[in-house]
LUMKE-631139 format. One record per atom (N, C-alpha, C): residue number from 1; residue in one letter; atom name; x, y, z. Coordinates in steps of 0.05 Angstrom, whole numbers, plus 5000, padded with zeros to 4 digits. Example, Ala and Ser with C-alpha at 12.3 -4.5 7.8 and 13.67 -1.06 7.14 Angstrom:
2
@lummi: 1; rogu: A; zalum: N; u: 5264; v: 4886; w: 5156
@lummi: 1; rogu: A; zalum: CA; u: 5246; v: 4910; w: 5156
@lummi: 1; rogu: A; zalum: C; u: 5264; v: 4934; w: 5156
@lummi: 2; rogu: S; zalum: N; u: 5257; v: 4955; w: 5142
@lummi: 2; rogu: S; zalum: CA; u: 5273; v: 4979; w: 5143
@lummi: 2; rogu: S; zalum: C; u: 5258; v: 5001; w: 5157
END
This chain:
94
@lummi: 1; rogu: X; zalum: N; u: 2653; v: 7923; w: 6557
@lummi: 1; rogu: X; zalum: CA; u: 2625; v: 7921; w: 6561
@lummi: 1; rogu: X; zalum: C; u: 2616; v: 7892; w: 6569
@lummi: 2; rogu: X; zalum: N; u: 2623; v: 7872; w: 6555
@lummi: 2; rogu: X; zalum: CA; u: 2618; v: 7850; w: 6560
@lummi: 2; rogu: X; zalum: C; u: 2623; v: 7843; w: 6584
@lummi: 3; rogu: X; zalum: N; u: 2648; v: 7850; w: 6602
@lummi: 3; rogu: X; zalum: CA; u: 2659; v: 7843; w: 6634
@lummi: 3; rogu: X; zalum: C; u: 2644; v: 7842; w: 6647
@lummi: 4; rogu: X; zalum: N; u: 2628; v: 7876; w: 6641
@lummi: 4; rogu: X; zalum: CA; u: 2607; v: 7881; w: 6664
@lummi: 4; rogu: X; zalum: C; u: 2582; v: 7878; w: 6653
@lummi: 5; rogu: X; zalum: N; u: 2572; v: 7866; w: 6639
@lummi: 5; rogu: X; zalum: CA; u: 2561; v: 7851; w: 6639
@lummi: 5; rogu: X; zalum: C; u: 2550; v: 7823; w: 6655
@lummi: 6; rogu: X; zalum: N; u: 2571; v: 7817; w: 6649
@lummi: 6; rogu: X; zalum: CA; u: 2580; v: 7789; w: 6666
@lummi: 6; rogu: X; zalum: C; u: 2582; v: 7789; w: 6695
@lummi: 7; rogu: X; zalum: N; u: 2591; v: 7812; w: 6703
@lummi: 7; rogu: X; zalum: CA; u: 2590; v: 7824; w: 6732
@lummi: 7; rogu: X; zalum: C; u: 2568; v: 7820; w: 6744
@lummi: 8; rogu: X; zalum: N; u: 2544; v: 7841; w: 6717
@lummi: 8; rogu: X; zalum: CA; u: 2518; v: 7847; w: 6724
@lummi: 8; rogu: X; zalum: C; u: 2507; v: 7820; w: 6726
@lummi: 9; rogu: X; zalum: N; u: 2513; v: 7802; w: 6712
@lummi: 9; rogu: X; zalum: CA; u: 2490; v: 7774; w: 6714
@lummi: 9; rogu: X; zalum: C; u: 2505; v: 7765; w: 6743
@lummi: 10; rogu: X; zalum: N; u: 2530; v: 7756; w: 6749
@lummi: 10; rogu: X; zalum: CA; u: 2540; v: 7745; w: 6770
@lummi: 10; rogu: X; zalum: C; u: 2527; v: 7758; w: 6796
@lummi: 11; rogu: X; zalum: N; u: 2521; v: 7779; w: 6801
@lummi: 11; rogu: X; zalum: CA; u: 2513; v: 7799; w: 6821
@lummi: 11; rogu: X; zalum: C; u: 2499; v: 7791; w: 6830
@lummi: 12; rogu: X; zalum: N; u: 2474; v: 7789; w: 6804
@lummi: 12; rogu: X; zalum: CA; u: 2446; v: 7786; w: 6805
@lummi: 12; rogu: X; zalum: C; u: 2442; v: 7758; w: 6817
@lummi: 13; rogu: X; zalum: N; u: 2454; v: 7743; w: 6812
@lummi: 13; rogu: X; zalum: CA; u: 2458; v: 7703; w: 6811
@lummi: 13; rogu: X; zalum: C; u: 2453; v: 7705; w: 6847
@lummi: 14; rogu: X; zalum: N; u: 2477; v: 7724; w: 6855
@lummi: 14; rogu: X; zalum: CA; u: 2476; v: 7728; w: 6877
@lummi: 14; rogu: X; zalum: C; u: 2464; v: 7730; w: 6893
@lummi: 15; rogu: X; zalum: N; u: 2445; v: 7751; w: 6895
@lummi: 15; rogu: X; zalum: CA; u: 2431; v: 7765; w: 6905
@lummi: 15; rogu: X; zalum: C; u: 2399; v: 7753; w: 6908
@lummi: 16; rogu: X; zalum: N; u: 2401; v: 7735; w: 6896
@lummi: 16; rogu: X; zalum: CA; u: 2377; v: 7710; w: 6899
@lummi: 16; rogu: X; zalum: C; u: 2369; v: 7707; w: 6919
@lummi: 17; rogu: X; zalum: N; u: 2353; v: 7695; w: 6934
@lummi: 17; rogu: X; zalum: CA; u: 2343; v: 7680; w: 6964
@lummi: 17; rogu: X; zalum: C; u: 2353; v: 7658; w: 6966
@lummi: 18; rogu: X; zalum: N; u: 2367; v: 7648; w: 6978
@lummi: 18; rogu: X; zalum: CA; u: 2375; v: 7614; w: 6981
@lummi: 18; rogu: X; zalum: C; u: 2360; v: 7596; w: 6989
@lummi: 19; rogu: X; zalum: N; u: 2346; v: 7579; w: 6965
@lummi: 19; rogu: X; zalum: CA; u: 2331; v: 7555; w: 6969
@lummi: 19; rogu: X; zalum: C; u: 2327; v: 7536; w: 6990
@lummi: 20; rogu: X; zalum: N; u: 2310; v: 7532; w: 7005
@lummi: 20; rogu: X; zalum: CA; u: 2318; v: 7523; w: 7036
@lummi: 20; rogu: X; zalum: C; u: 2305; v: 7488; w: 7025
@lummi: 21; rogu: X; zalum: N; u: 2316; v: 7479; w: 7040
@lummi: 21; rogu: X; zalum: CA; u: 2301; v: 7445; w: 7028
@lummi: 21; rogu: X; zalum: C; u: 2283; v: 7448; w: 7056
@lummi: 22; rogu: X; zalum: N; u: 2263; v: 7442; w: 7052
@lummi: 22; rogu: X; zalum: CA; u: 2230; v: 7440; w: 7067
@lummi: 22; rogu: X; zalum: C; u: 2219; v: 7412; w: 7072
@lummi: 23; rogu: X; zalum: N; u: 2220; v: 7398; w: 7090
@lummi: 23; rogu: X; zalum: CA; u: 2209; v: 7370; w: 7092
@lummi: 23; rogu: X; zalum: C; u: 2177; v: 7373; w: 7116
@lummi: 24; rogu: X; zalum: N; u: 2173; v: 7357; w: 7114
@lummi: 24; rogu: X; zalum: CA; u: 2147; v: 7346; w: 7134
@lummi: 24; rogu: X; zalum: C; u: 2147; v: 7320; w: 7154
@lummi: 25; rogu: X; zalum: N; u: 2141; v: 7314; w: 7165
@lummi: 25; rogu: X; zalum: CA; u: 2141; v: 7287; w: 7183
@lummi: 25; rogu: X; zalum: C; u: 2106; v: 7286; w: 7188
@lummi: 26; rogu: X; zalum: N; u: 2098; v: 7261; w: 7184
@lummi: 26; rogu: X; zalum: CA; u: 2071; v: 7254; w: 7174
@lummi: 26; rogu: X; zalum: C; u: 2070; v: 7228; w: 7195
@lummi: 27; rogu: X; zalum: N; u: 2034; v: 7223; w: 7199
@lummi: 27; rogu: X; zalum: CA; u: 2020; v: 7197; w: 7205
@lummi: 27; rogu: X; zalum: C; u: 2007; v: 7188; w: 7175
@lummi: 28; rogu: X; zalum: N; u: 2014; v: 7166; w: 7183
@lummi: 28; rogu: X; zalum: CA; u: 1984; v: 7153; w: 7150
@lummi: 28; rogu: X; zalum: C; u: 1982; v: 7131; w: 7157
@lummi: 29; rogu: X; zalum: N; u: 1961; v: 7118; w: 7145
@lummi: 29; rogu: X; zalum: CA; u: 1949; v: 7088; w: 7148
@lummi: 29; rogu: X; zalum: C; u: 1944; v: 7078; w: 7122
@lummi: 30; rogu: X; zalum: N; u: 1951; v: 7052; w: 7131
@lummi: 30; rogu: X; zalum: CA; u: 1936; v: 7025; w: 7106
@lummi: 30; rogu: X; zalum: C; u: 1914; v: 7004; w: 7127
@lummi: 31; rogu: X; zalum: N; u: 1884; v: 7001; w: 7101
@lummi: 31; rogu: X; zalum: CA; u: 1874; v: 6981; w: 7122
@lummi: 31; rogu: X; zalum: C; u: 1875; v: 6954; w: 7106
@lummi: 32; rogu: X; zalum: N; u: 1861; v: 6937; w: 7117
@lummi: 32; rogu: X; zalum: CA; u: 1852; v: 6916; w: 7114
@lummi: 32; rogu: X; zalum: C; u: 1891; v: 6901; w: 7094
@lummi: 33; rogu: X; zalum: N; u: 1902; v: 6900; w: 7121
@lummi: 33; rogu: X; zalum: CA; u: 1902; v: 6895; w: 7150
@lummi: 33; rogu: X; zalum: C; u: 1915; v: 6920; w: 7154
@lummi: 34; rogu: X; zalum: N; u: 1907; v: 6932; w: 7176
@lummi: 34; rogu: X; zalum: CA; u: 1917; v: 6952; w: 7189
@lummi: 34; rogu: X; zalum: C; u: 1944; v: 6962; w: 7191
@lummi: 35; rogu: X; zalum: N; u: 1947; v: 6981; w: 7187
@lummi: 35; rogu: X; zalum: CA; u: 1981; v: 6990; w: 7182
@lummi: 35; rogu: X; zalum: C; u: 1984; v: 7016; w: 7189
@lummi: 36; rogu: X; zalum: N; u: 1993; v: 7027; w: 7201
@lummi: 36; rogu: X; zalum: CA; u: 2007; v: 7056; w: 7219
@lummi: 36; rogu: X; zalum: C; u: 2033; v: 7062; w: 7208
@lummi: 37; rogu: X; zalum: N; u: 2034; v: 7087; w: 7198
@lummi: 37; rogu: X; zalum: CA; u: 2066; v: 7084; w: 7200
@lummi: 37; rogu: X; zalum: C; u: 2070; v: 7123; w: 7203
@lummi: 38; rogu: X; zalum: N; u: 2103; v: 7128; w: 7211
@lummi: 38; rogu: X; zalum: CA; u: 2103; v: 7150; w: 7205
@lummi: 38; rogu: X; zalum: C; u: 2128; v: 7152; w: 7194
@lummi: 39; rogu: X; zalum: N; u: 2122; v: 7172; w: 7180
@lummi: 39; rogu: X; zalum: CA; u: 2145; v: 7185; w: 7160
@lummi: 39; rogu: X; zalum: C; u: 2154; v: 7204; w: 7154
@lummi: 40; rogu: X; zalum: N; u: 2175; v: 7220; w: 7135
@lummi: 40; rogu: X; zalum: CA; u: 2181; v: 7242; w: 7130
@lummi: 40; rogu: X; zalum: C; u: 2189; v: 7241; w: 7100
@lummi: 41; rogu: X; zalum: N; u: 2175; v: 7264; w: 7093
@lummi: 41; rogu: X; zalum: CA; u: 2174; v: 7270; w: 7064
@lummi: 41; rogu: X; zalum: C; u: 2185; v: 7295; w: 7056
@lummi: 42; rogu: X; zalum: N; u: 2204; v: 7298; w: 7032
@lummi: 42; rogu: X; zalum: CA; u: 2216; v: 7318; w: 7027
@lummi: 42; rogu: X; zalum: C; u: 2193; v: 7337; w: 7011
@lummi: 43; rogu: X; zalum: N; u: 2187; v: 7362; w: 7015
@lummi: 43; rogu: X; zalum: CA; u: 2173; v: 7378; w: 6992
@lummi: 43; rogu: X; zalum: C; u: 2180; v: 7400; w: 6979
@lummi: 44; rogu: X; zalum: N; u: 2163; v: 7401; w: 6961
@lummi: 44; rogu: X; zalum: CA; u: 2172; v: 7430; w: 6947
@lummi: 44; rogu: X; zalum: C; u: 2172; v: 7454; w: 6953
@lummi: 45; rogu: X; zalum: N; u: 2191; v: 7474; w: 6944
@lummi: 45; rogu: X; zalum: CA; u: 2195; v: 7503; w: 6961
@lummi: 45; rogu: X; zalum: C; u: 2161; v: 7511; w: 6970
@lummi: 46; rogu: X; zalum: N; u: 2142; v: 7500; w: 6953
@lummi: 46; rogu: X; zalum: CA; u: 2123; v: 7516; w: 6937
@lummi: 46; rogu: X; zalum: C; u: 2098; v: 7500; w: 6961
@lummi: 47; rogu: X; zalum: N; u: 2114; v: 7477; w: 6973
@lummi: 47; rogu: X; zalum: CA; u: 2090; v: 7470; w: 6998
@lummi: 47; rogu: X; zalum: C; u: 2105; v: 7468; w: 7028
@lummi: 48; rogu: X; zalum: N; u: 2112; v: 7490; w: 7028
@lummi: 48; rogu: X; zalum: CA; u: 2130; v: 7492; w: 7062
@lummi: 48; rogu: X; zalum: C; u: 2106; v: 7506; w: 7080
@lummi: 49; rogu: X; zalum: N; u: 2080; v: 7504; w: 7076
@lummi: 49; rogu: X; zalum: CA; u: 2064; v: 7509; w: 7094
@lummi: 49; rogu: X; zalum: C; u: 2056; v: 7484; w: 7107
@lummi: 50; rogu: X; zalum: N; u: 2037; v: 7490; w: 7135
@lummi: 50; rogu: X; zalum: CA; u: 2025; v: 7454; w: 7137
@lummi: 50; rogu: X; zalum: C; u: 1995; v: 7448; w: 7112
@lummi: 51; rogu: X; zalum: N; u: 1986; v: 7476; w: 7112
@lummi: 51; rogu: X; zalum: CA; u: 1966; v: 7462; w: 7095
@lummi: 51; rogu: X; zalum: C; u: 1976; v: 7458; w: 7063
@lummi: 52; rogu: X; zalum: N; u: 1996; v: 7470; w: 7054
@lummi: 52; rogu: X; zalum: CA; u: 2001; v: 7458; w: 7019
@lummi: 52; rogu: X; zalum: C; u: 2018; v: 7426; w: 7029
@lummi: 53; rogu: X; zalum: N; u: 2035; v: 7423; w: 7069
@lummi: 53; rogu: X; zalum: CA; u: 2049; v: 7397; w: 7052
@lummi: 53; rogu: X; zalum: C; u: 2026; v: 7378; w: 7059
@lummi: 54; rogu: X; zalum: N; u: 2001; v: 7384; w: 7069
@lummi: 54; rogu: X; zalum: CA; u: 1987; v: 7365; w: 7082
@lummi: 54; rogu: X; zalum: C; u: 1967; v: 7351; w: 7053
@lummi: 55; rogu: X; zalum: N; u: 1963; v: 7373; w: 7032
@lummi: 55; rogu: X; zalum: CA; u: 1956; v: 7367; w: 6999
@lummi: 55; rogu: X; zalum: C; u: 1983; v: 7352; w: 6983
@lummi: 56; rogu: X; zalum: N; u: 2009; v: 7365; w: 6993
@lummi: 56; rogu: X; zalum: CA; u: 2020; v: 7350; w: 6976
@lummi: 56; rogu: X; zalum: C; u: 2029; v: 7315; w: 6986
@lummi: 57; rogu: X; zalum: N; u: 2024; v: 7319; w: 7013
@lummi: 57; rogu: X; zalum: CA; u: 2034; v: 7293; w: 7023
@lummi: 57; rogu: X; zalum: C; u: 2013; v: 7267; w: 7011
@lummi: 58; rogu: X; zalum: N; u: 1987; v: 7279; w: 7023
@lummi: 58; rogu: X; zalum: CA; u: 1954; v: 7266; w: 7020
@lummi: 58; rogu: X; zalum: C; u: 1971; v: 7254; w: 6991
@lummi: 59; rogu: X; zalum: N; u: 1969; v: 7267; w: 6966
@lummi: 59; rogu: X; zalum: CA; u: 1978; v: 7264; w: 6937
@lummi: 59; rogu: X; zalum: C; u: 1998; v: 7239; w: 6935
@lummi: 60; rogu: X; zalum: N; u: 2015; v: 7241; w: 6946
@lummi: 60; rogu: X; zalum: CA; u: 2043; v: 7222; w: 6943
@lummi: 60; rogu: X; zalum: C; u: 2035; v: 7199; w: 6952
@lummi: 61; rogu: X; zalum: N; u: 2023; v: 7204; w: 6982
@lummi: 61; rogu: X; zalum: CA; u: 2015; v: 7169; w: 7007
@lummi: 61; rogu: X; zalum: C; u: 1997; v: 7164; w: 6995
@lummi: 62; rogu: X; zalum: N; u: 1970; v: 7179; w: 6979
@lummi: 62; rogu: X; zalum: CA; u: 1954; v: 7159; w: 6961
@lummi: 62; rogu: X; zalum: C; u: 1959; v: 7146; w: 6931
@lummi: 63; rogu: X; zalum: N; u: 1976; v: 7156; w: 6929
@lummi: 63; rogu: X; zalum: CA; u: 1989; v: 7137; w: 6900
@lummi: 63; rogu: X; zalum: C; u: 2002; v: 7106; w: 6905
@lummi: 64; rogu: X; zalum: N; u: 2011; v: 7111; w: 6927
@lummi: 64; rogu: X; zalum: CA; u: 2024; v: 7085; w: 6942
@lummi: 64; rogu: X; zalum: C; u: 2017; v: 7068; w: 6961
@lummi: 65; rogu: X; zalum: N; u: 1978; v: 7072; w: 6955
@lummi: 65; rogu: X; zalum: CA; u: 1957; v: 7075; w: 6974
@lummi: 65; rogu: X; zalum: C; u: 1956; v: 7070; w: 7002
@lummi: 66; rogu: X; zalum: N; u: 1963; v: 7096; w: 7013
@lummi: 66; rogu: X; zalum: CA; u: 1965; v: 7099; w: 7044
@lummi: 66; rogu: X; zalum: C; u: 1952; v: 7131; w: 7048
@lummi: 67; rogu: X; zalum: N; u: 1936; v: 7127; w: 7067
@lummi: 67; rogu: X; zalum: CA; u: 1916; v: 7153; w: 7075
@lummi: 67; rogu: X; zalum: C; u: 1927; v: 7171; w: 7096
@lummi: 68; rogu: X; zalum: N; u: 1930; v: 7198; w: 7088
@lummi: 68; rogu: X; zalum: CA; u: 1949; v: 7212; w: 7100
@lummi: 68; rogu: X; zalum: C; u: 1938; v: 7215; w: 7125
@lummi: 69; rogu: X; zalum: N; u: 1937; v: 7209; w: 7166
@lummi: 69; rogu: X; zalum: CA; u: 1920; v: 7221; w: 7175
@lummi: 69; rogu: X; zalum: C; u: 1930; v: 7254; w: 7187
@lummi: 70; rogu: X; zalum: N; u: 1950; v: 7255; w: 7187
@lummi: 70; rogu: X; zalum: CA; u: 1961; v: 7287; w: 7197
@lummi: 70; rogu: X; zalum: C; u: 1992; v: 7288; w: 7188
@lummi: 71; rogu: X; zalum: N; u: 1997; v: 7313; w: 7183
@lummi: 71; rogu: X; zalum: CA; u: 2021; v: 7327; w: 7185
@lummi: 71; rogu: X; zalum: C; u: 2033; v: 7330; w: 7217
@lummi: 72; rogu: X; zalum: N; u: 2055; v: 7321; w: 7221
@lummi: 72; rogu: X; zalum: CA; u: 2057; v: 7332; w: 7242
@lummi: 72; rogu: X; zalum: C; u: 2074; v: 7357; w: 7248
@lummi: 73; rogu: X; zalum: N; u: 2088; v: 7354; w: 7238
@lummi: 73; rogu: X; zalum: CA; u: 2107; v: 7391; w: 7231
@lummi: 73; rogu: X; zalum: C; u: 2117; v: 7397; w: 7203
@lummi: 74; rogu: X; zalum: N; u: 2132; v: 7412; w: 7200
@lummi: 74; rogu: X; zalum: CA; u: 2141; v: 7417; w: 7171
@lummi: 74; rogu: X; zalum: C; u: 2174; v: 7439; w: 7184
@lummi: 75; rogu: X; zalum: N; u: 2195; v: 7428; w: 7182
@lummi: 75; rogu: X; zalum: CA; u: 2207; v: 7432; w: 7187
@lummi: 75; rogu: X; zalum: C; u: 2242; v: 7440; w: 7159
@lummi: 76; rogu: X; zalum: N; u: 2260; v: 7447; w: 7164
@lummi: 76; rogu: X; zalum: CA; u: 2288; v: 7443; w: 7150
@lummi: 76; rogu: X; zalum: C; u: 2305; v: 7430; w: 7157
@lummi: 77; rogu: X; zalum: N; u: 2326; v: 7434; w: 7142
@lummi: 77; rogu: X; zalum: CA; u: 2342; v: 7401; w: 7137
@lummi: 77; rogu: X; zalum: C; u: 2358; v: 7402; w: 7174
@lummi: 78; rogu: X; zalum: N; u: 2348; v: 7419; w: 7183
@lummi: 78; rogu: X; zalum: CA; u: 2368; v: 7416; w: 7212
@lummi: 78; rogu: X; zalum: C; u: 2352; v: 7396; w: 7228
@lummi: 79; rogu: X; zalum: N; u: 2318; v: 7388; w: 7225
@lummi: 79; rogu: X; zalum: CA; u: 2309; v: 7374; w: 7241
@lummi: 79; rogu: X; zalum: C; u: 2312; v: 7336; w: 7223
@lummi: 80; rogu: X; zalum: N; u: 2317; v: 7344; w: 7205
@lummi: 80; rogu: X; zalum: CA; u: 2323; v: 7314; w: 7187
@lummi: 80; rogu: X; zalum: C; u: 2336; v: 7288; w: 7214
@lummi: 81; rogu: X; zalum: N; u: 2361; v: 7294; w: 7226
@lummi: 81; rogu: X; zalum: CA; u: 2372; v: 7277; w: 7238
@lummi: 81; rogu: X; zalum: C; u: 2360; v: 7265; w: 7261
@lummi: 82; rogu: X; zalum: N; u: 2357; v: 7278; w: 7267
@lummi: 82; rogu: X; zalum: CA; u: 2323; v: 7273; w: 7291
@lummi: 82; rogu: X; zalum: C; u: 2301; v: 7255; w: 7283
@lummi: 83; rogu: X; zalum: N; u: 2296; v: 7261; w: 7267
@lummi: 83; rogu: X; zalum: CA; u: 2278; v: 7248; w: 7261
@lummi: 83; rogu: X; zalum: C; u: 2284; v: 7216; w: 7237
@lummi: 84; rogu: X; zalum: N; u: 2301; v: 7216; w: 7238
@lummi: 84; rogu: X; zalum: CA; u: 2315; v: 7185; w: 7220
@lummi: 84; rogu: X; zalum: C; u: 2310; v: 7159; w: 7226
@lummi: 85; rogu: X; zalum: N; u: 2311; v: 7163; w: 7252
@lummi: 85; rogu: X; zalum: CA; u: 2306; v: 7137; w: 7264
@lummi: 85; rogu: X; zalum: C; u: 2280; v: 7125; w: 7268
@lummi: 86; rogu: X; zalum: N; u: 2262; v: 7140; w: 7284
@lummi: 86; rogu: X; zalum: CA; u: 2231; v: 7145; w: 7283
@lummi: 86; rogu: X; zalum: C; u: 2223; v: 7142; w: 7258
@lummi: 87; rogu: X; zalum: N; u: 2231; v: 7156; w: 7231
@lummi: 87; rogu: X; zalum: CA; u: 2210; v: 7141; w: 7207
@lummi: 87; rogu: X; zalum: C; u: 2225; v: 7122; w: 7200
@lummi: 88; rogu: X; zalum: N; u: 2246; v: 7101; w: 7207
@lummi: 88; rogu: X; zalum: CA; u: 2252; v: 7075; w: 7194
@lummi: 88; rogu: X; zalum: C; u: 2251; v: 7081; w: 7163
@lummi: 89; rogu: X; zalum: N; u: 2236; v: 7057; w: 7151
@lummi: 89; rogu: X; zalum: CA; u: 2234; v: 7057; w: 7126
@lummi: 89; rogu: X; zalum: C; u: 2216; v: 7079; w: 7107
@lummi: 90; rogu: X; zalum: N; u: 2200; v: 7095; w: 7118
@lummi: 90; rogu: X; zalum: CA; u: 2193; v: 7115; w: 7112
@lummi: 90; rogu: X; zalum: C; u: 2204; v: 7140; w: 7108
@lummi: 91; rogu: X; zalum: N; u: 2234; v: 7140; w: 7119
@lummi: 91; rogu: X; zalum: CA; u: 2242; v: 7159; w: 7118
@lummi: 91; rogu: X; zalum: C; u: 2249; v: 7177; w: 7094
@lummi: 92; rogu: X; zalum: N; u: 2246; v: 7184; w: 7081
@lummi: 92; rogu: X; zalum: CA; u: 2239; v: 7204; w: 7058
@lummi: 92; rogu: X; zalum: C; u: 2234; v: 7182; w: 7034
@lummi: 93; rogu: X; zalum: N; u: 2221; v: 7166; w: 7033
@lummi: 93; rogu: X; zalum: CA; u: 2209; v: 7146; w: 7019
@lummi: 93; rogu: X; zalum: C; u: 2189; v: 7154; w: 6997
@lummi: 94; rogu: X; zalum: N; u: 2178; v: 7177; w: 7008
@lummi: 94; rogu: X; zalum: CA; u: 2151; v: 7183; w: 6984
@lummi: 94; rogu: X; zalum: C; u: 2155; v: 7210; w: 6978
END
């Protein structure tokens, strides 16, 4: 009994959805003195839309006070390499 048991949980483990890692690539600003930058931010399963990563991004760039002005896509880890170079030091920074 116990085997299948064990079966039954392993099965189940299985049969899950596979967690996809969800990022965004963003504009934001700092003023006084003026600052542009763009970046890419990793998010949670739970904001892979544009409007939850464009709340969760806004959240993160204003703690570190920088004003989110747009999302530009929201993409998976296949567009990451692409985009590395373009956010420099931003690159999954926040």
């Amino acid at each position: 009994m116990p085997r299948i048991l064990a079966l039954a949980a392993t099965l189940a483990l299985l049969a899950l959805p596979a967690q996809a890692a969800c990022y965004a690539d963003y504009k934001a600003k700092q003023d006084n003195p003026l600052r542009l930058a763009y970046g890419v931010i990793e998010l949670p399963d739970t904001a892979c839309t544009p409007a939850a990563a464009q709340a969760e991004a806004a959240r993160r760039l204003a703690a570190q006070g920088w004003t989110l002005l747009n999302i530009v896509s929201v993409f998976g880890p296949e567009g990451l390499e692409g985009r590395k170079a373009n956010a420099g030091a931003h690159f999954l920074r926040y």
